[in-house]
C-alpha positions as a Markdown table, in Angstrom:
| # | Residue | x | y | z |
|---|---|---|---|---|
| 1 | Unk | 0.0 | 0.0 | 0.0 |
| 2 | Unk | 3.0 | 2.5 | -0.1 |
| 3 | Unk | 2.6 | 3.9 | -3.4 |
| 4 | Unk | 0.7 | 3.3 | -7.1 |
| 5 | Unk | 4.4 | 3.6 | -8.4 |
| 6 | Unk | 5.0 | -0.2 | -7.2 |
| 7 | Unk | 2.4 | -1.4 | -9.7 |
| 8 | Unk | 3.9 | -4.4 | -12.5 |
| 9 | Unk | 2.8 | -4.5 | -16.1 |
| 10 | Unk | 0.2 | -6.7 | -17.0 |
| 11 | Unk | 1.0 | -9.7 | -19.6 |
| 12 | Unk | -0.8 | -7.7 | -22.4 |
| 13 | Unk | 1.5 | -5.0 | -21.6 |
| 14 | Unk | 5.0 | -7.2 | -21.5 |
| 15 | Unk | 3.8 | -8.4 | -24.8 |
| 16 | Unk | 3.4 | -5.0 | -26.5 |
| 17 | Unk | 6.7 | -4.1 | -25.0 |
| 18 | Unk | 8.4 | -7.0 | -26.8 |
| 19 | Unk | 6.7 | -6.7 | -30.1 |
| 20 | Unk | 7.4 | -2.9 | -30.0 |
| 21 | Unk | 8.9 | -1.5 | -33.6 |
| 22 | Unk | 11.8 | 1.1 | -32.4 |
| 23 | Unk | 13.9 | 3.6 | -33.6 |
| 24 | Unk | 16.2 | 6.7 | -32.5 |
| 25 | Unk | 14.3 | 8.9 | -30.7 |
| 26 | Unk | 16.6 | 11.6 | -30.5 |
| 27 | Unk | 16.3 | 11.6 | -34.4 |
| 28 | Unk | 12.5 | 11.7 | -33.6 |
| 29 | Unk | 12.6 | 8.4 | -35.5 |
| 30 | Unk | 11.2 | 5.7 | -33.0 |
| 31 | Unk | 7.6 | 4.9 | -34.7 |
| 32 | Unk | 6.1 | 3.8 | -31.6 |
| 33 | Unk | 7.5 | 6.4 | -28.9 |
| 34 | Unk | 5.8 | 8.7 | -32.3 |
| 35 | Unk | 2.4 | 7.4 | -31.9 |
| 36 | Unk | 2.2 | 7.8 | -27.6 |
| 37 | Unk | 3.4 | 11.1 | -28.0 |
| 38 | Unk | 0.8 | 11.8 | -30.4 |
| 39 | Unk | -1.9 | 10.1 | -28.4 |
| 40 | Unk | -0.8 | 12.1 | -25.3 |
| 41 | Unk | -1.4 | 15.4 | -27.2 |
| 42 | Unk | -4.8 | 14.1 | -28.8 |
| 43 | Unk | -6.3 | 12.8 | -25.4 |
| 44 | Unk | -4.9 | 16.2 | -23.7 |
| 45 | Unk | -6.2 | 18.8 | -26.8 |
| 46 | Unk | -2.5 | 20.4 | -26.8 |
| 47 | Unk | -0.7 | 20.7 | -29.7 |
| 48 | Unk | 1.9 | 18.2 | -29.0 |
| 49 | Unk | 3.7 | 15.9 | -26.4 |
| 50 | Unk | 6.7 | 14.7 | -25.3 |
| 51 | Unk | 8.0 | 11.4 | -23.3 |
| 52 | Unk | 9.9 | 11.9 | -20.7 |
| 53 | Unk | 11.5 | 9.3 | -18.0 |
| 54 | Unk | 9.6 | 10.7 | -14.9 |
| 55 | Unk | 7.0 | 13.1 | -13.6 |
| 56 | Unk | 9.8 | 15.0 | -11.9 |
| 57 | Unk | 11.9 | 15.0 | -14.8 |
| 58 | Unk | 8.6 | 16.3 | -16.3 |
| 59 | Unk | 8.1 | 19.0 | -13.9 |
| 60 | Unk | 11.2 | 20.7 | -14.3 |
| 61 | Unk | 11.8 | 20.5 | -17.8 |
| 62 | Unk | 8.5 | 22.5 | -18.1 |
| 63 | Unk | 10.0 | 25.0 | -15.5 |
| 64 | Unk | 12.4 | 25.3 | -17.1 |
| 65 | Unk | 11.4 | 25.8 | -21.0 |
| 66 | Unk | 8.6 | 28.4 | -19.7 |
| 67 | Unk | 10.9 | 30.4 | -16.7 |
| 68 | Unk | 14.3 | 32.8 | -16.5 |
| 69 | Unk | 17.0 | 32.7 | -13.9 |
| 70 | Unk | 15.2 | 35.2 | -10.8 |
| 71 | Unk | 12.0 | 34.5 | -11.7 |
| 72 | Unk | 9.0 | 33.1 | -9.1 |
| 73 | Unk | 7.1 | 30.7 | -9.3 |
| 74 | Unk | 4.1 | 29.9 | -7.5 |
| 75 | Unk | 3.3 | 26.9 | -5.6 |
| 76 | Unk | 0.7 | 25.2 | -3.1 |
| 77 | Unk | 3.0 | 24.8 | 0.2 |
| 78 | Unk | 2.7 | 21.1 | 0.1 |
| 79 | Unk | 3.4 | 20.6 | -3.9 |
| 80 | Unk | 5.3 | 17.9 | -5.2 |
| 81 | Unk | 7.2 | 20.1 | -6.8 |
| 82 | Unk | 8.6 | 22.0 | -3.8 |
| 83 | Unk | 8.5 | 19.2 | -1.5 |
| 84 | Unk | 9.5 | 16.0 | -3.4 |
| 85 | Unk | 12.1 | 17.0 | -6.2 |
| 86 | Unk | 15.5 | 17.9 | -4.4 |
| 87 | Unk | 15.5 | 21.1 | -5.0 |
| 88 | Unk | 15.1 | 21.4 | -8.6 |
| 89 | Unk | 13.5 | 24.3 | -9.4 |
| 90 | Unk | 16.5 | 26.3 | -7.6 |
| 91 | Unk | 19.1 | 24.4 | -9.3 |
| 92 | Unk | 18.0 | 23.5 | -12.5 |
| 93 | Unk | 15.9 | 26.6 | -13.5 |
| 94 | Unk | 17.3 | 29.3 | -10.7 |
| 95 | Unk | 13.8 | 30.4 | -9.7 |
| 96 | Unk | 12.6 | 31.1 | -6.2 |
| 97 | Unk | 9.6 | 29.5 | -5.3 |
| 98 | Unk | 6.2 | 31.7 | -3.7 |
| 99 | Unk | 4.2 | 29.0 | -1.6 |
| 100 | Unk | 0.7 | 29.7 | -0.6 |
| 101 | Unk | -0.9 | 26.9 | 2.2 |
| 102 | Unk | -4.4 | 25.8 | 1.1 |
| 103 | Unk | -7.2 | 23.8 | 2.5 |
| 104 | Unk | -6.9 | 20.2 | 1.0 |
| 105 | Unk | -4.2 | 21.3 | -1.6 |
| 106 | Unk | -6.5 | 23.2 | -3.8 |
| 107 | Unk | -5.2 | 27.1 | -4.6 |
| 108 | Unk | -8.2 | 29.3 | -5.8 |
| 109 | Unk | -7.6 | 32.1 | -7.9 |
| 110 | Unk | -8.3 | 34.8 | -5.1 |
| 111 | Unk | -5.3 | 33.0 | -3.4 |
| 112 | Unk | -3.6 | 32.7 | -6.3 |
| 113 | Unk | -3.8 | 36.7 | -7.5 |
| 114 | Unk | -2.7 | 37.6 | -3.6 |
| 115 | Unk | 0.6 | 35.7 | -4.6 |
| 116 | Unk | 1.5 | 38.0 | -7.8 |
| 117 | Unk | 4.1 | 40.3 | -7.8 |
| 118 | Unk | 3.9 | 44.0 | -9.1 |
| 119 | Unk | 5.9 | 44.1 | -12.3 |
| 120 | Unk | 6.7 | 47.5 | -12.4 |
| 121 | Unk | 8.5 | 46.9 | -9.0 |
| 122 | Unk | 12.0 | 46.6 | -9.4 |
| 123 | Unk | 12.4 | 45.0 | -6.3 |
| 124 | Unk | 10.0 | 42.1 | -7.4 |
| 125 | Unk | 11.0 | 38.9 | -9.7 |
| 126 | Unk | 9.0 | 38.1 | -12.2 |
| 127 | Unk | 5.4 | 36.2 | -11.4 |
| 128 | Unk | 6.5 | 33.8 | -14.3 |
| 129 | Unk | 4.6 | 30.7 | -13.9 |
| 130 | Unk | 1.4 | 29.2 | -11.7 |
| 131 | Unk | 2.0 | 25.6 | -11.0 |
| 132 | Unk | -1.1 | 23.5 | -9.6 |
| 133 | Unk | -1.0 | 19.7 | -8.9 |
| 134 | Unk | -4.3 | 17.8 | -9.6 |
| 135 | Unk | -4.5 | 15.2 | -7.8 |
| 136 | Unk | -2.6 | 16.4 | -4.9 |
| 137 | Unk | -0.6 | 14.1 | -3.2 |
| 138 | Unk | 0.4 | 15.2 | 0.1 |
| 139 | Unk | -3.4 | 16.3 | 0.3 |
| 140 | Unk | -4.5 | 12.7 | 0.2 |
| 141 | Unk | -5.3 | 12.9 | -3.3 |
| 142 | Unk | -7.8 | 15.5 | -3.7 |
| 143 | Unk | -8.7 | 17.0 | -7.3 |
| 144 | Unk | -9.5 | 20.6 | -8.4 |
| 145 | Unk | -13.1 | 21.0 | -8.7 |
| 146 | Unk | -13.4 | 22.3 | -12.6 |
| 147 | Unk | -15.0 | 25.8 | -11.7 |
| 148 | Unk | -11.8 | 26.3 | -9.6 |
| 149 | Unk | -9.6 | 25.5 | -12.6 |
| 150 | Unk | -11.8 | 28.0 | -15.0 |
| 151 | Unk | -11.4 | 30.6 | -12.5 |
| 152 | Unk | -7.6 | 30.0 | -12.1 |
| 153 | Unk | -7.2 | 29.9 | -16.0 |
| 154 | Unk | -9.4 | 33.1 | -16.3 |
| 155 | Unk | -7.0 | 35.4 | -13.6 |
| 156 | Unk | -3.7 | 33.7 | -14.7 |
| 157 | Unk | -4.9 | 35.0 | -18.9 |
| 158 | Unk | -5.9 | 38.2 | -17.4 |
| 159 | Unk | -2.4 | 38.3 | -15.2 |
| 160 | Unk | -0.3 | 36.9 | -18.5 |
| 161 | Unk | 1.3 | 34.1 | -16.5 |
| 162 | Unk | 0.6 | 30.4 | -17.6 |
| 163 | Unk | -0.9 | 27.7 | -15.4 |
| 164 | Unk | 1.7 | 24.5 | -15.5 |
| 165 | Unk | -0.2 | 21.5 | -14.0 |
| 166 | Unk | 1.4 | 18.4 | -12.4 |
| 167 | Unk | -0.8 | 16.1 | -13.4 |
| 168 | Unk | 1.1 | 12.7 | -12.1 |
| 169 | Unk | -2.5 | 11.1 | -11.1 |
| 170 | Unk | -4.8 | 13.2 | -13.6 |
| 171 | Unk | -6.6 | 10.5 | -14.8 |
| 172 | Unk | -7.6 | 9.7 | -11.1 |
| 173 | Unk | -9.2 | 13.3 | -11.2 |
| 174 | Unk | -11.0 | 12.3 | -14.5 |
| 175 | Unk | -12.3 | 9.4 | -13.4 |
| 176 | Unk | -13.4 | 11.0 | -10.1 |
| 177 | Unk | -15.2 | 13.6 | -11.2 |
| 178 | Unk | -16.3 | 12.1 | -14.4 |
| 179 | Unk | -14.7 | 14.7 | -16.5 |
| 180 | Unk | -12.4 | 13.9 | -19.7 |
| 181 | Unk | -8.5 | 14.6 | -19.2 |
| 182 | Unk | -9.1 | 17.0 | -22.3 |
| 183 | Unk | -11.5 | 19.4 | -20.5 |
| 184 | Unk | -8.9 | 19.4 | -17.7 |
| 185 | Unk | -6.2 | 19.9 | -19.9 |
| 186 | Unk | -7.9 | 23.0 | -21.0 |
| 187 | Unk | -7.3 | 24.9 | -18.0 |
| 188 | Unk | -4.1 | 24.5 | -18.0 |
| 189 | Unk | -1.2 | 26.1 | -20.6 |
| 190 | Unk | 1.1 | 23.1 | -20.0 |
| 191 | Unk | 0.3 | 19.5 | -18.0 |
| 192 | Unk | 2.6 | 16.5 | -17.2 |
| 193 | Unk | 1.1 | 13.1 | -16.1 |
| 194 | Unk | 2.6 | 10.0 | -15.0 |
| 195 | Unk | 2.1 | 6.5 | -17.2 |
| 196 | Unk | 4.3 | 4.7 | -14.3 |
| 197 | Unk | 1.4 | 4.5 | -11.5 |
| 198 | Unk | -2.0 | 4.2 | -11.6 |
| 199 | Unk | -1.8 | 3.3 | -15.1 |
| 200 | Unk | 0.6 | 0.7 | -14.2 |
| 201 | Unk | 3.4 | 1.6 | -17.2 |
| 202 | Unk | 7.1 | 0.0 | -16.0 |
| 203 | Unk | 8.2 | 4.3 | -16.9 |
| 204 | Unk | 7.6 | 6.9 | -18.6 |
| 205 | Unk | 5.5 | 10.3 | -18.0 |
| 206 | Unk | 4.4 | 12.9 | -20.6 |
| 207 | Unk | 4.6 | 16.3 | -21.4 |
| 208 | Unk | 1.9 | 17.9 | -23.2 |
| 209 | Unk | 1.4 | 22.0 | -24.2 |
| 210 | Unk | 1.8 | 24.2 | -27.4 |
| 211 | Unk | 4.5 | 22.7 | -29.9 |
| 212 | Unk | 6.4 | 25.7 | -29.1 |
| 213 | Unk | 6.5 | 25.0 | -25.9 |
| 214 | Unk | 7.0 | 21.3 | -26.3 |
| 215 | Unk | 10.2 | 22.2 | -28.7 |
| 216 | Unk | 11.7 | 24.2 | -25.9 |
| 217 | Unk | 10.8 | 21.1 | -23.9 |
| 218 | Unk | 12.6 | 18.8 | -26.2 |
| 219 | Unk | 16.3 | 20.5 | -25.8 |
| 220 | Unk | 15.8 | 20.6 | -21.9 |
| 221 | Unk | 15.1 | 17.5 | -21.9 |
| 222 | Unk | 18.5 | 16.8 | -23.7 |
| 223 | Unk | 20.4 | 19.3 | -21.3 |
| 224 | Unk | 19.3 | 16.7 | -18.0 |
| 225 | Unk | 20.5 | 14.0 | -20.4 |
| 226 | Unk | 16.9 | 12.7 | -21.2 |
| 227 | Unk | 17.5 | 12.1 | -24.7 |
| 228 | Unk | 16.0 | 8.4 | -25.7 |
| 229 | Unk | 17.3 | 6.1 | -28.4 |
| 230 | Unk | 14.9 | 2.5 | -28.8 |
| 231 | Unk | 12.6 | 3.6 | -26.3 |
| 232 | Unk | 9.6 | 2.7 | -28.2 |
| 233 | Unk | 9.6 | -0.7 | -26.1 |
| 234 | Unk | 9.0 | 1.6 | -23.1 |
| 235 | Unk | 6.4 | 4.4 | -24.9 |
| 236 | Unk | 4.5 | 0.4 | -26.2 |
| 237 | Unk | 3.7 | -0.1 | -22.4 |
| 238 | Unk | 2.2 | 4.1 | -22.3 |
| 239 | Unk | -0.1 | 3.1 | -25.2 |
| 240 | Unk | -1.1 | 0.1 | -23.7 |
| 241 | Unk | -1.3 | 2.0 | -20.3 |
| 242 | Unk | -3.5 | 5.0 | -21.5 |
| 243 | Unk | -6.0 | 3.0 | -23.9 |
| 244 | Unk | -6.4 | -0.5 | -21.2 |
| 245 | Unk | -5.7 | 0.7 | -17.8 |
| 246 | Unk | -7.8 | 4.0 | -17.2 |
| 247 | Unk | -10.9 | 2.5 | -16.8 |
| 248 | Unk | -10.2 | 0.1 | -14.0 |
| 249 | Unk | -9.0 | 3.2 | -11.8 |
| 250 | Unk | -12.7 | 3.3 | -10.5 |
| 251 | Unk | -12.0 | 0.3 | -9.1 |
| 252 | Unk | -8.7 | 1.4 | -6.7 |
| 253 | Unk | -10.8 | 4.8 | -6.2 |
| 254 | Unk | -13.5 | 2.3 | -4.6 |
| 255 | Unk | -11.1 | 0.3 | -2.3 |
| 256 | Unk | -9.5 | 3.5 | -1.0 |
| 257 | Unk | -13.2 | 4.5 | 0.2 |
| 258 | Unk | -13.7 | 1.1 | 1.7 |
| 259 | Unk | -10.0 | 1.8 | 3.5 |
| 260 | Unk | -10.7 | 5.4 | 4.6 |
| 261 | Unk | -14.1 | 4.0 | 6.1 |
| 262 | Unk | -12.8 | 1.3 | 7.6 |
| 263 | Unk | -9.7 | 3.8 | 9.8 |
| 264 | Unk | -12.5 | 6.3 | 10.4 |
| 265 | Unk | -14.2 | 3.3 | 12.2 |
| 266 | Unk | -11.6 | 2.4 | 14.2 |
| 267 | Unk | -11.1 | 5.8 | 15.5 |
| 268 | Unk | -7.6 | 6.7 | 13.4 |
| 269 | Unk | -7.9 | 10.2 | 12.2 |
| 270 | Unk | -9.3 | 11.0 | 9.1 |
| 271 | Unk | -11.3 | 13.4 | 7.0 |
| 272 | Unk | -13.2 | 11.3 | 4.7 |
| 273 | Unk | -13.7 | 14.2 | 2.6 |
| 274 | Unk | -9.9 | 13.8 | 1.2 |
| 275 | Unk | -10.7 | 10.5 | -0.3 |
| 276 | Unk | -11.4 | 11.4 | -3.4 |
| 277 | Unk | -9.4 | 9.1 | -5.5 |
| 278 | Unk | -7.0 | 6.2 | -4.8 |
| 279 | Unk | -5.1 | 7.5 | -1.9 |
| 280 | Unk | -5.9 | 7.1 | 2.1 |
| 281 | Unk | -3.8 | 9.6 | 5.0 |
| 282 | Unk | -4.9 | 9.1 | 8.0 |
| 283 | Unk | -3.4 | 10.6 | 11.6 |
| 284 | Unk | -1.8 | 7.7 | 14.6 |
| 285 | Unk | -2.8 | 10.9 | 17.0 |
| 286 | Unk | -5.7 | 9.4 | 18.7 |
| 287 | Unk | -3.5 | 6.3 | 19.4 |
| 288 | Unk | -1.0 | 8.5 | 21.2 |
| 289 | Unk | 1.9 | 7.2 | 18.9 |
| 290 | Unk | 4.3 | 8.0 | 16.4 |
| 291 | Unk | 3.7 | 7.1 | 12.7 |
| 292 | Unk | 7.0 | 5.1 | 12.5 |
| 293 | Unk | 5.8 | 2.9 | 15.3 |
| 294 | Unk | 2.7 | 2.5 | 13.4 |
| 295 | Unk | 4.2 | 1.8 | 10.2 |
| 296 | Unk | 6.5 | -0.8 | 12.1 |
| 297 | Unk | 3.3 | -2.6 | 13.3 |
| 298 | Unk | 1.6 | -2.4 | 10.2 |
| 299 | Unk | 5.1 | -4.1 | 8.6 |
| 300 | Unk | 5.2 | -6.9 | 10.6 |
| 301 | Unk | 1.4 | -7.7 | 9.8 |
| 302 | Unk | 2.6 | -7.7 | 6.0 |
| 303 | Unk | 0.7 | -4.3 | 5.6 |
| 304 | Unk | 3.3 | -1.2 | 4.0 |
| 305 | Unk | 2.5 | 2.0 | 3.9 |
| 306 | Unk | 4.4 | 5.2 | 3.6 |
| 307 | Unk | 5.1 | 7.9 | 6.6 |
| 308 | Unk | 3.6 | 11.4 | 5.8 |
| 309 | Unk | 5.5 | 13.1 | 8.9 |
| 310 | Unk | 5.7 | 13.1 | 12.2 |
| 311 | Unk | 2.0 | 11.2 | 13.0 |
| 312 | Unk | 0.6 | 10.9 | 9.6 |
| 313 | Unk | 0.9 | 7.9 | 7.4 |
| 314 | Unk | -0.5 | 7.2 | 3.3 |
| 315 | Unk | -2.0 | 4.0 | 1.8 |
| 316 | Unk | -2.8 | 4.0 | -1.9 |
| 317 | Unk | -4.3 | 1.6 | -3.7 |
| 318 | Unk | -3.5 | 0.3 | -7.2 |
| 319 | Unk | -3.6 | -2.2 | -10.2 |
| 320 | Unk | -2.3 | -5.3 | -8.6 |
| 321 | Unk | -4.4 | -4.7 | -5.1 |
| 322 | Unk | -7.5 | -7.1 | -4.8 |
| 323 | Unk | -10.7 | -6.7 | -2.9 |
| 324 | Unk | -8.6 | -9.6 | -0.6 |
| 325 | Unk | -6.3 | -7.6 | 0.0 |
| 326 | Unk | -7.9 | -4.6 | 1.4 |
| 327 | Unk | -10.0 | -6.6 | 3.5 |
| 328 | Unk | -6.9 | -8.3 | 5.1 |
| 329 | Unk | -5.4 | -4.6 | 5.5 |
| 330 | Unk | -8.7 | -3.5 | 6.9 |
| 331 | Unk | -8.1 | -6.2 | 9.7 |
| 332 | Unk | -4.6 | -5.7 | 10.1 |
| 333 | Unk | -5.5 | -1.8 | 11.1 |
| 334 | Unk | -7.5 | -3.4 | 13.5 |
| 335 | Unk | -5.4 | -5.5 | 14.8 |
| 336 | Unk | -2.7 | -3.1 | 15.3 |
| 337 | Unk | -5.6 | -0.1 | 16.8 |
| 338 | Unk | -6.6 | -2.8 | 19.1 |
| 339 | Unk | -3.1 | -3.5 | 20.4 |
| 340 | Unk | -2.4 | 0.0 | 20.5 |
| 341 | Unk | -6.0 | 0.9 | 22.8 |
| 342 | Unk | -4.5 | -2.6 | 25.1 |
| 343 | Unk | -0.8 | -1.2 | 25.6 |
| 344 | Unk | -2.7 | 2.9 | 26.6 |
| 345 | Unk | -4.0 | 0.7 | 29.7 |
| 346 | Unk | -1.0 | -1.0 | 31.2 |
C-alpha cells in the first residue's frame, strides 16, 4: 500500500513491450514512442507531447522551457514540486519559489492573485509561472473541482502568467469527477502526467502543451540527459497503459473509500472528505503514537505504507491490489488499533 508507483505490467502490456517497432528517438525516428506522444497530445487537446523518464523529470523540464534565472514561481506549500524533487526548481531553472498553504491542496484564484508580484516593482522577480498539482498528493489525493480551474485559467490569462499542472494522477481526477483529461487539460497552458502508477506503465510520463512550448521542452530535456534512443519498447507499455488501464481506476478509487471508512471506524484520524481518488492519509494521533511505530506494526502484519511526517501515514491503492487484500489490511488496522488501545492501559 505504499505507493501506485510499485504497480507491474500486466501480460498484455509485456507483450506490447516486446513486439514494439523502435527507432532513434533523438532523431525523432522511433515509430512507436511517435504514436504515444501523439496520443498524449490528442487525449490532452494540446498541440503536441513529449515522453519523458519521470514526472519530476517532467516538472522541471516545463520550468524550465517556460521560466528565466530570478524569476517566481508559484506553488501550493505542500506541492510535489517544492516538496519532493531535491530542489530542482532552484538548481535547475534558478527560480525562487512563492508558496501559498491551502485547504486540501486546492489554490483558488483569489489566493492565487494575492501571490502575484507588481511588475513595475524593481524590487520584485517576475510572477513567471502558476504551477497546480491535480490530484494532490500530500493532500491525500484531492482534485480541483473544474470551476476552480476555469477561474484560475481566467485570472492567470488576465495576469499573463501560464498555469503548469502536475498532473502525475490526472486521470484519477478524471475518473473521479467524471470529466475527460481533455477538459482538464484546457485549463491548463502546460500538463505532465505520470504512465508509471496508476496506469501501471514499467516508466515513462508525458509532457503535453503548445509545440512551441513542447520544442523548448525537447532541448531541456537533452540538457538533463533525457534524450532516448529505442525507447519505443518503453512508450508500447504508455499506449497500452492510456487505452487498457484508465478504466479500472474506479476500481482502486472504490477500495480507498472502503479503506478510509474502515480507519475512520476504528477511530484513526481521518477526514473522509480527502478520499477522493485512490489514496488514504490518515493521523496515529488518537492512538497517542508515532507514525514510525505505526508503520513498524503495520510491517510486521505484512501491511506497507508510507510515513507522511511526524503522526501521519498514506496507503494508496493500485492495479495489482485485490478486494482480498484490502479486507486483510482493513483487519490488520484493527489489529494493530486494538493493540495500541491494550498497551494505553497497562
Amino acid at each position: 500500500m505504499r505507493s501506485d508507483t510499485v504497480t507491474k505490467p500486466t501480460p498484455e502490456m509485456r507483450r506490447a513491450m516486446y513486439e514494439a517497432e523502435v527507432g532513434d528517438d533523438v532523431y525523432g525516428e522511433d515509430p512507436t514512442i511517435n504514436r504515444l506522444q501523439e496520443l498524449a497530445a490528442e487525449l490532452t487537446g494540446k498541440e503536441a507531447a513529449l515522453l519523458v523518464t519521470s514526472g519530476t523529470m517532467g516538472n522541471q523540464v516545463a520550468v524550465m522551457a517556460q521560466t528565466q534565472k530570478g524569476d517566481e514561481v508559484i506553488l501550493e506549500a505542500d506541492a510535489h514540486m517544492f516538496y519532493y524533487e531535491v530542489g530542482g526548481l532552484a538548481c535547475l531553472s534558478g527560480v525562487q519559489t512563492r508558496t501559498v498553504s491551502a485547504p486540501h491542496g486546492i489554490l483558488t484564484a483569489e489566493n492565487i492573485r494575492a501571490m502575484l508580484r507588481n511588475p513595475n516593482d524593481i524590487h520584485n522577480p517576475r510572477t513567471a509561472l502558476i504551477c497546480l498539482e491535480n490530484t494532490h498528493n500530500r493532500a491525500g489525493g484531492t482534485c480541483y473541482p473544474v470551476n476552480v480551474l476555469a477561474e484560475i485559467k481566467e485570472m492567470a490569462q488576465q495576469s499573463g502568467v501560464p498555469v503548469h499542472v502536475d498532473g502525475a494522477r490526472i486521470f484519477n481526477a478524471s475518473v473521479a469527477l467524471g470529466v475527460p483529461v481533455r477538459v482538464l487539460a484546457g485549463y491548463c497552458d502546460t500538463m505532465m502526467f505520470c504512465l508509471a502508477k496508476g496506469l501501471g506503465a514499467p516508466v515513462g510520463s508525458m509532457l503535453v502543451g503548445s509545440k512551441a512550448f513542447i520544442d523548448r521542452a525537447r532541448k531541456c530535456r537533452k540538457m538533463l540527459g533525457g534524450g532516448m534512443r529505442q525507447a519505443g519498447i518503453i512508450a508500447a507499455a504508455g499506449i497500452f497503459a492510456l487505452t487498457s488501464m484508465v478504466g479500472r481506476l474506479a476500481e482502486d478509487h472504490a477500495h480507498a473509500r472502503m479503506l478510509g471508512e474502515a480507519c475512520l471506524e476504528m477511530g484513526w484520524g481521518i477526514d473522509l472528505s480527502t478520499v477522493q481518488t485512490n489514496i488514504v492519509v490518515f493521523d496515529v494521533m488518537p492512538f497517542n503514537v508515532s507514525a514510525a511505530a505505526v508503520q513498524k506494526l503495520l510491517a510486521e502484519e505484512g501491511v506497507k505504507v508510507s510515513q507522511f511526517g511526524e503522526f501521519r501515514l498514506r496507503m494508496v491503492t493500485h492495479y495489482g491490489i485485490t478486494r482480498q487484500d484490502i479486507d486483510y489490511t482493513i483487519a490488520a488496522l484493527n489489529r494493530v488499533a486494538k493493540k495500541l488501545r491494550q498497551d494505553s492501559k497497562r
